[in-house]
N, C-alpha and C positions, 0 to 999 in steps of 0.2 A: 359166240354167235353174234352176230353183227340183225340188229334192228332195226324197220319193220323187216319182217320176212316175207318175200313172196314165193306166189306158187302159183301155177298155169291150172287150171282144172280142166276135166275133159272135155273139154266143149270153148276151151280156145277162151275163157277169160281169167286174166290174172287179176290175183285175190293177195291181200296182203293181212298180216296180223302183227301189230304193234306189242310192246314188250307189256306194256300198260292193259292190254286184253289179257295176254298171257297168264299176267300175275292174277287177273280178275278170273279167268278159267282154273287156275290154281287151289283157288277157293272150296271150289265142288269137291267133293269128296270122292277120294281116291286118284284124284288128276294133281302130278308132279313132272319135274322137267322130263324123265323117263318116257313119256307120254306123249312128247313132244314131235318127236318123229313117225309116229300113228296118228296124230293130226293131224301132220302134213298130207301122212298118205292118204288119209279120208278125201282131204281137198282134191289133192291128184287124180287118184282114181273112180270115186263113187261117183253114182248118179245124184244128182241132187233134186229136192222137192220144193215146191215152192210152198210156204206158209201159207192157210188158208185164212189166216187174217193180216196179213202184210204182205201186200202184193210184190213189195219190193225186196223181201227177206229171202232166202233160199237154205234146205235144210240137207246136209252130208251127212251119211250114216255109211259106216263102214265097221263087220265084225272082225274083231278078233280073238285070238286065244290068248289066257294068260294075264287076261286085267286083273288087277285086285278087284277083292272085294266079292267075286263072284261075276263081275261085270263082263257084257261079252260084245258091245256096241261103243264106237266109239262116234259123236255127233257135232256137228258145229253147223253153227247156223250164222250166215254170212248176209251183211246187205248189200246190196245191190245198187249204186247210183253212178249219175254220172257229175262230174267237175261243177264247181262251184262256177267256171269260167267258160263254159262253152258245154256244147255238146261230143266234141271229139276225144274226150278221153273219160274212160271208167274211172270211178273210184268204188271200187269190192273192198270189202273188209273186214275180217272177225269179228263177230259180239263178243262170242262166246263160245268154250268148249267142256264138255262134262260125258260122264260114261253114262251108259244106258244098259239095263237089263235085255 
């Protein structure tokens, strides 16, 4: 797998995750590379919410079957900004990703 990874979310802005989040979402208990591609898909597919104390955070939650642990959500929560160099291009990007009850 070639690093960062992007991915388009349903609402038309591309979102990237750096291998250095990954390893930091690995962390959480129960999230391993297997996991990886229900990530993705959270990004792609789900609605996302915006954090009601970071205006600039946004939160994907998508369920599925078959997590460990008992776990049935899978979540990540992305920032939102744009370029250090102008206003014309985004920079989205993984914090973080971990399962949820």
């Amino acid at each position: 797998m070639t690093w960062p990874i992007e991915v388009t979310d349903r609402y038309g802005h591309t979102i990237y995750m750096t291998e250095e989040r990954w390893r930091h979402a690995k962390r959480h208990r129960g999230m391993s590379d297997e996991i990886l591609p229900k990530v993705l898909s959270t990004l792609r597919e789900s609605k996302r919410r915006r954090d009601k104390y970071q205006f600039d955070v946004f939160n994907y939650e998508k369920s599925f079957h078959g997590l460990p642990f008992g776990y049935h959500k899978v979540f990540v929560v992305v920032k939102f900004a744009l370029n250090q160099f102008g206003l014309t291009k985004e920079n989205n990007f993984v914090l973080s990703a971990y399962l949820r009850y």
